[in-house]
C-alpha positions in Angstrom: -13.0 1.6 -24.2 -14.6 -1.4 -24.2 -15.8 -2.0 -27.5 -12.1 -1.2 -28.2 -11.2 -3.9 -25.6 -13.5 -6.2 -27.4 -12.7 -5.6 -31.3 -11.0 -8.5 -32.8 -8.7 -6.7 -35.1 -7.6 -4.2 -31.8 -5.0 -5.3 -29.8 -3.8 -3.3 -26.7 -0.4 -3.5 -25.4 -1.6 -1.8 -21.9 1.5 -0.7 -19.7 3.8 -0.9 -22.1 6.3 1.7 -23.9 7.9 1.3 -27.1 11.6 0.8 -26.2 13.1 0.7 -30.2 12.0 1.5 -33.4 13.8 0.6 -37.1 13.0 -0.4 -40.6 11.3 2.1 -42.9 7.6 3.1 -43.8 5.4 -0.3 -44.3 8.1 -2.5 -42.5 9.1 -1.0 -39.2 10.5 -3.6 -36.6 9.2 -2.3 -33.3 10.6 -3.4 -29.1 8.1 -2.7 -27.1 9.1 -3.1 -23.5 6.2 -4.7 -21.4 7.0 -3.6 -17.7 6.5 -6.1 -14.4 3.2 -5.7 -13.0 3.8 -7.9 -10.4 0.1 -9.5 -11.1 -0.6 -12.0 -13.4 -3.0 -10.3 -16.1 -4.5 -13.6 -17.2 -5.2 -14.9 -13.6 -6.7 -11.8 -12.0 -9.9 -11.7 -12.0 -9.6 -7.9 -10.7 -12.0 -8.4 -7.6 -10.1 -6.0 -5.7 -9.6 -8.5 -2.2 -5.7 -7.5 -2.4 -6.3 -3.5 -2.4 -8.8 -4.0 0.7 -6.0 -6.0 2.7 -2.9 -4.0 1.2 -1.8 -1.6 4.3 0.4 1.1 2.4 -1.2 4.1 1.5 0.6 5.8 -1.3 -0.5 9.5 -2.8 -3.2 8.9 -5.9 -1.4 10.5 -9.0 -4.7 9.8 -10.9 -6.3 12.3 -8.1 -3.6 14.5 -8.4 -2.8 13.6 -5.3 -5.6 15.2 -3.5 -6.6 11.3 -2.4 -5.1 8.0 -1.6 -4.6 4.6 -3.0 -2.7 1.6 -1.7 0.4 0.3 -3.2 -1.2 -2.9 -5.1 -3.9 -0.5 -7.3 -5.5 -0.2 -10.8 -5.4 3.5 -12.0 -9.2 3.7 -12.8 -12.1 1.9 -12.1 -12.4 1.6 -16.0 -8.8 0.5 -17.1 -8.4 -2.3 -19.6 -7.7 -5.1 -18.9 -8.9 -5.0 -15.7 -6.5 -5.9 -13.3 -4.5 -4.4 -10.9 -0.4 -3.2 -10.6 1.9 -3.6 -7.3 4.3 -0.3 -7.4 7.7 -1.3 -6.3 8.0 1.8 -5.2 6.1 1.9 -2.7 5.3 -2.0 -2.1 7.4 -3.2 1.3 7.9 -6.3 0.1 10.6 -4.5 -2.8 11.5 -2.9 0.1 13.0 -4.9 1.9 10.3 -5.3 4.9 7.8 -8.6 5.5 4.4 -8.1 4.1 2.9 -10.2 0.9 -0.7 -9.6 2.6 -2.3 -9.6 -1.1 -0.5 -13.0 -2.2 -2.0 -14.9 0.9 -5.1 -13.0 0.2 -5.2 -13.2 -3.8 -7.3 -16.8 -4.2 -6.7 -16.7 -8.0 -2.9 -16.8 -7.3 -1.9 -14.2 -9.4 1.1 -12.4 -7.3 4.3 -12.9 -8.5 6.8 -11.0 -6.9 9.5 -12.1 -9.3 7.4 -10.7 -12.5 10.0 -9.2 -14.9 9.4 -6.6 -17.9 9.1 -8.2 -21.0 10.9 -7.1 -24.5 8.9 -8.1 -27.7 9.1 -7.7 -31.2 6.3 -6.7 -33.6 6.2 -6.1 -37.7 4.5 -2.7 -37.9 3.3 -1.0 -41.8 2.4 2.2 -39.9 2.7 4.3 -36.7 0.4 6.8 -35.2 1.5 8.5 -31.9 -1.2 10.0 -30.1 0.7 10.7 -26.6 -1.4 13.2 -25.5 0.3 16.2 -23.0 0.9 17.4 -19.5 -0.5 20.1 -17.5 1.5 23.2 -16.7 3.1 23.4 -13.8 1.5 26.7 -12.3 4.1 26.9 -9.6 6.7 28.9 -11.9 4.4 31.7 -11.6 5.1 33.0 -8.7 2.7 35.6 -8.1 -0.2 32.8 -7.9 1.1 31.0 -4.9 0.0 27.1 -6.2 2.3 26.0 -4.1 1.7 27.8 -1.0 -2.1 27.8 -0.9 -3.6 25.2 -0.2 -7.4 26.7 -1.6 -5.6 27.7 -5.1 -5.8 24.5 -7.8 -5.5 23.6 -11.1 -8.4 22.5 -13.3 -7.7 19.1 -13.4 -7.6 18.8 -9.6 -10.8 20.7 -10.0 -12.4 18.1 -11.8 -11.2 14.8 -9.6 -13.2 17.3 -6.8 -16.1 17.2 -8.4 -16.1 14.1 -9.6 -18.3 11.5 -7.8 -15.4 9.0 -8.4 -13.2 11.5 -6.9 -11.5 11.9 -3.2 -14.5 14.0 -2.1 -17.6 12.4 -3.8 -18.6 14.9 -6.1 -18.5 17.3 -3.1 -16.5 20.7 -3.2 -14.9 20.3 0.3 -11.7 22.9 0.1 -8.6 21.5 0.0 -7.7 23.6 3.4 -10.9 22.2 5.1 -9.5 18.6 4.1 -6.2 19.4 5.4 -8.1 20.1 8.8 -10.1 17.0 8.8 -7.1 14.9 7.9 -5.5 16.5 10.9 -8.3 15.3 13.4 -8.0 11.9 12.3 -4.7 11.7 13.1 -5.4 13.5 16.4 -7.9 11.4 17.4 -5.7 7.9 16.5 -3.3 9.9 19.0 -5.3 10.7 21.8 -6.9 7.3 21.5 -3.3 5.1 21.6 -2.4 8.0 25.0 -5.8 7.2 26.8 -4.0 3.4 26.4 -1.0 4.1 27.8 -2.6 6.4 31.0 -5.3 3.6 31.8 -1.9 1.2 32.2 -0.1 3.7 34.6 -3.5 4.6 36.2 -4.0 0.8 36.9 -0.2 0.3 37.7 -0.7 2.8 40.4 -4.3 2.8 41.3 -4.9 6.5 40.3 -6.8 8.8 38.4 -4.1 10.4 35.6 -6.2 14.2 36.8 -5.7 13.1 40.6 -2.3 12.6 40.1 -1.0 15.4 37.6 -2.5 17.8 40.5 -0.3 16.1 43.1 3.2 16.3 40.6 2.4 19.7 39.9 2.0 20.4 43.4 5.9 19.3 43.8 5.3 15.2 45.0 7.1 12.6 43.4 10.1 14.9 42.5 12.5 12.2 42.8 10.0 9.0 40.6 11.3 8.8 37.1 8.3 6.4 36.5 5.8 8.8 37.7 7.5 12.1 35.6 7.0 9.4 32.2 3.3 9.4 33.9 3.2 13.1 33.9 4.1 13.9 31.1 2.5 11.4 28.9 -0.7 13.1 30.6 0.3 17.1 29.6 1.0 15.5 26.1 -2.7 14.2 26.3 -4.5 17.4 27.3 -2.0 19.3 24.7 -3.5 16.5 22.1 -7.1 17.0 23.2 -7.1 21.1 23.5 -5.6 21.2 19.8 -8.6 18.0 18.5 -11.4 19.9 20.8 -10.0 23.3 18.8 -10.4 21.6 15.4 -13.8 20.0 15.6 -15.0 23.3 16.6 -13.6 25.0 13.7 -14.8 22.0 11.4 -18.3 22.0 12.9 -18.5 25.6 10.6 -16.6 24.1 7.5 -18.6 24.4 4.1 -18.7 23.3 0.6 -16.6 25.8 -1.9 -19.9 28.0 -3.0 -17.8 31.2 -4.5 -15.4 30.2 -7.2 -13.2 32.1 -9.6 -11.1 30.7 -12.7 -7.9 32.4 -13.8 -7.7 31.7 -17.6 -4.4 31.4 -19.9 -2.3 30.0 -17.2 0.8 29.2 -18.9 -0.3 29.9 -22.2 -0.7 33.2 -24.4 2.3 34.6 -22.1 5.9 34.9 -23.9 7.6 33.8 -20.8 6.6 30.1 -21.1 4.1 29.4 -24.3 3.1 32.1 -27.0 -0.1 30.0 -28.0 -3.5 29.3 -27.1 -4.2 26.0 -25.7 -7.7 26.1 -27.1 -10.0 23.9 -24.7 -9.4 25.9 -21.8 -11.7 28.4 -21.7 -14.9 26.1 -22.7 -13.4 23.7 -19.5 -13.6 26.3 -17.3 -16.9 27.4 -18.6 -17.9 23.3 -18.7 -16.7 23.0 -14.7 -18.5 26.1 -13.5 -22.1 24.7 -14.8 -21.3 21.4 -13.4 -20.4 23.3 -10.0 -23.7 25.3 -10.3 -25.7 21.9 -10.8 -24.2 20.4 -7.9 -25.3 23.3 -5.7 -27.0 26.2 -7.3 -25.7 28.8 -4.7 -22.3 28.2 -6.4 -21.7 31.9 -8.1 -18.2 31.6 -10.2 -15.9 34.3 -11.9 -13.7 34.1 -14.9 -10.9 36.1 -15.0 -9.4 36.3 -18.6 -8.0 38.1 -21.7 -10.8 37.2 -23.1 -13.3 34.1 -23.6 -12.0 31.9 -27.0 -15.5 30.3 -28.5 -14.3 29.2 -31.3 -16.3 25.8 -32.2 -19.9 24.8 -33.2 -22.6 26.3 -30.2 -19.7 27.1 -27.9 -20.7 30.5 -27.7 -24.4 29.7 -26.9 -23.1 27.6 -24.0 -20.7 30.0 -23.2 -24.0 32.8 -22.8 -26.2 30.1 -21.2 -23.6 29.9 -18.5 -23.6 33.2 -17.9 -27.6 33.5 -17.9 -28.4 29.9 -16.2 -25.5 29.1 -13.6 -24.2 32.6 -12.1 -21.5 32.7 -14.1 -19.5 36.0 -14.8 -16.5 37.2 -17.3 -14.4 39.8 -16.3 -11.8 41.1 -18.9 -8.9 41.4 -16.4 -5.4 40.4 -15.5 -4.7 38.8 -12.3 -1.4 40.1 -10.4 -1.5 38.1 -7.2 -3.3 36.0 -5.5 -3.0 36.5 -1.6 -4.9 35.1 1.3 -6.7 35.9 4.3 -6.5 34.6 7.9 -9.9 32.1 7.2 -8.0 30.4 3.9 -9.3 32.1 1.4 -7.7 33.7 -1.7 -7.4 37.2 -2.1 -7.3 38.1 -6.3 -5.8 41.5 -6.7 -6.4 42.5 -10.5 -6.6 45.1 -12.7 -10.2 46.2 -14.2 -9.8 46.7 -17.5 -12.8 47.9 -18.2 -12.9 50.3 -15.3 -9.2 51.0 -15.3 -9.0 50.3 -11.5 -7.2 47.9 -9.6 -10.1 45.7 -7.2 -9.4 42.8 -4.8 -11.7 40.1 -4.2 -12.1 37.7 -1.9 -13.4 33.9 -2.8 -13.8 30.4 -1.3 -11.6 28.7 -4.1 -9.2 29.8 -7.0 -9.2 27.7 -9.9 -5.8 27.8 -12.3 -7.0 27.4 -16.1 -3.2 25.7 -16.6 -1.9 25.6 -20.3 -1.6 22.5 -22.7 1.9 21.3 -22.3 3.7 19.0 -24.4 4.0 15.6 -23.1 7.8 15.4 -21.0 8.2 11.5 -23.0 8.0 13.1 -26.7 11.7 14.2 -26.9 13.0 10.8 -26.3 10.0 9.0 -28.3 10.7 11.4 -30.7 14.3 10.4 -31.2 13.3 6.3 -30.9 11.0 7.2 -34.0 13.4 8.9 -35.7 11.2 11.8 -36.6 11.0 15.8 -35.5 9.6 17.9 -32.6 8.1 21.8 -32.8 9.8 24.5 -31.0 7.5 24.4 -28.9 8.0 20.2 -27.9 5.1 18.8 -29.7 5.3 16.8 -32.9 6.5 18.3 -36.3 4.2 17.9 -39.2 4.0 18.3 -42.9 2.6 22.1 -43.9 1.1 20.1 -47.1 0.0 16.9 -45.0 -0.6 18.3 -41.0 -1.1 14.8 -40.0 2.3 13.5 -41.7 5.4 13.3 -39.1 9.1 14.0 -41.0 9.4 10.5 -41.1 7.5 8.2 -43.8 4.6 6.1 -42.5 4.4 7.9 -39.3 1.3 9.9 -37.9 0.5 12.1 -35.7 -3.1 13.0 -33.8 -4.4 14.9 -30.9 -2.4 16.6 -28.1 0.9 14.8 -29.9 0.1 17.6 -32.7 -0.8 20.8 -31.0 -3.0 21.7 -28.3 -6.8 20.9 -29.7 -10.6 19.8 -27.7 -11.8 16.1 -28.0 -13.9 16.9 -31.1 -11.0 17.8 -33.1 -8.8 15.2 -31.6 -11.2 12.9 -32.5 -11.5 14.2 -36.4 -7.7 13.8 -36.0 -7.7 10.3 -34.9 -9.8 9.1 -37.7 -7.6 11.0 -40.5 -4.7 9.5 -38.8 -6.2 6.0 -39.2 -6.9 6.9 -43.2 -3.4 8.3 -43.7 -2.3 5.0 -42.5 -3.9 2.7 -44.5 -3.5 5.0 -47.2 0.0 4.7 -47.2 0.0 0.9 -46.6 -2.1 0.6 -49.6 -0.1 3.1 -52.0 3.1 0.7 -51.0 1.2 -2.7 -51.8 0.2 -0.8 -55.2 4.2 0.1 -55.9 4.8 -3.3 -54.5 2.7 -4.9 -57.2 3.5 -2.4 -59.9 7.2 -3.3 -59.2 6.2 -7.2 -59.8 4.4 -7.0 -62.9 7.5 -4.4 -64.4 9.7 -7.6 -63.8 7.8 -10.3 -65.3 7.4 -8.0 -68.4 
């Protein structure tokens, strides 16, 4: 990303979206619509002060929500350029409240509330769309529960766990045990802002809040509003302490995720949502269990699937390396439900196909295998370009040309195409790039053949 960053003949239009597109192969007019960061790109230096002083916390969709980040942000640590983006969603200053801590704390002055997006023009030859595609969403199957367990995620949100960039570290705290933590923090904010408010009464009225409570139970003060606010302020504190003293106890036995399962073809290979294979997602899971071994080698993972797809160069020696090196095991089978015992942890009821029997198993963490989905933008990109879309939502090609879209001087690569792994995507990219020029340079030949037939 940063040679591309860096190339002279490369120029990225970052957080932008193309808005219009006319003309015809070799002369399209293109509106691209630059949207309102709110931050001057050329003045931040991307240091970061204004996301340490910013006080909203918003949900991180690059986490998939399984973290934070504040409402002035930059998506990755990574991005180009680097600089950072106010959401106006979420900012209170578009909200009508007083803040603007990150313009009196931004020294390069690059703030500017009163940003607005930006429409410009360009003079394109050729167009490749490479939009990539969206996960599927695993809660229209039912029988999985995505929605109503909290120890049952997707693969992606797998992968921000065990990333060391990620919400946890690299670490492979459950999503249940975080829910737990998360509530002791707030408990302990709670119980902190009540001890407060009882050392004011118990200095108002030169008491101990204990002391006291024993007398109002006992039936004094029946007739002191003051002193029943008093009492009960202090029953709220012992209810907040007995349910934080009940947690830490419970989290003092929490562990990291050591017993793992993957439920392959999520979404894809089934007839009621999409007929095809999605292709990476059996080597991901494969990929993600190894990397779960290596950060703790008690990790012992199942895969649960029609079968395991191989299909590229040494795939299937990683796939048996896997197996043999980091406790990984395939089991043919077909998952009906997933339910869930009283400690949090999934419950897979399947059917051995092998065996012909019908098993449950317990694990720490259920991993969804979700199919490759076709990016939700390519309908209306696909009627700004002026070219077709697959049943299934992804972009129609030639049968004679796979990269060519149904419109001249248009082409398509990756996930835009069908569902494919990087190495492809990549082989894709680079015959994109070739069927690009090639066509720019097959017009400059007509062009010129055109010239010389009218001087003759």
């Amino acid at each position: 990303m940063l040679d591309v960053g860096r190339h002279p003949n490369i120029e990225l239009r970052a957080f932008t979206e193309v808005d219009k597109v006319e003309g015809e192969s070799g002369d399209f007019k293109v509106t691209l619509r630059k949207k309102a960061r709110y931050v001057d790109e050329a003045k931040c230096t991307g240091c970061g002060a204004c996301v340490e002083k910013c006080p909203t916390l918003v949900p991180d969709a690059f986490n998939e929500g399984l973290g934070n980040r504040k409402a002035i942000y930059s998506w990755f640590a990574q991005g180009i350029p680097s600089t950072h983006t106010i959401d106006p969603g979420y900012c209170r200053v578009f909200n009508g409240k007083k803040c603007g801590v990150c313009q009196k704390t931004c020294q390069a002055e690059a703030i500017d509330f009163e940003q607005k997006d930006q429409l410009l023009e360009l003079d394109i030859g050729a167009i490749v769309v490479a939009t990539g595609y969206d996960v599927f969403d695993p809660s229209r199957i039912p029988e999985y529960r995505y929605n109503e367990l909290d120890n049952v995620v997707t693969a992606i949100e797998f992968e921000r766990l065990l990333s060391a960039s990620g919400p946890t570290s690299g670490h492979l705290d459950r999503p249940s045990d975080r829910a737990v933590i998360a509530e002791i923090e707030d408990l302990k904010k709670q119980v902190k802002k009540g001890s407060r408010l009882l050392a004011n009464q118990e200095k108002k009225y030169e008491e101990k809040s204990p002391d006291f409570y024993a007398k109002y139970k006992a039936g004094e003060y029946p007739e002191d509003k003051e002193r029943q606010k008093w009492a009960g302020q202090y029953a709220e504190q012992l209810r907040l302490q007995e349910r934080l003293d009940a947690l830490e106890k419970k989290a003092a036995g929490f562990k990291t995720a050591k017993k793992l399962a993957f439920i392959q073809c999520v979404g894809s290979r089934d007839h009621r949502f999409y007929p095809f294979c999605s292709g990476y997602c059996c080597m991901h899971s494969i990929k993600e269990a190894i990397i779960a071994h290596e950060h703790d080698p008690e990790t012992q993972t199942t895969i649960y699937g029609m079968d395991i797809r191989a299909v590229g160069k040494g795939f299937e020696e990683y796939k048996v390396r896997g197996g043999n090196s980091s406790n990984i095991s395939y089991q043919r089978a077909r998952i009906a439900e997933i339910n869930q015992d009283k400690e949090h942890n999934p419950v897979l009821v399947y059917e051995d196909t092998r065996a012909r029997k019908i098993r449950r198993e317990k694990f720490d963490l259920v991993v969804l295998a979700t199919a490759c989905a076709p990016n939700r933008g390519n309908k209306e990109l696909a009627e700004k370009l002026g070219i077709d879309l697959s049943r299934y939502g992804f972009f129609q090609t030639s049968r004679v040309n796979p990269i060519d879209a149904t419109r001249p001087g248009i082409f398509v690569c990756g996930c835009a195409h069908s569902p494919i792994d990087i190495p492809e995507s990549v082989a894709q990219a680079s015959s994109a790039a070739a069927r690009a020029v090639q066509s720019l340079r097959t017009l400059e030949r007509e062009e010129k053949q055109k010239e010389v037939g009218k001087a003759s």
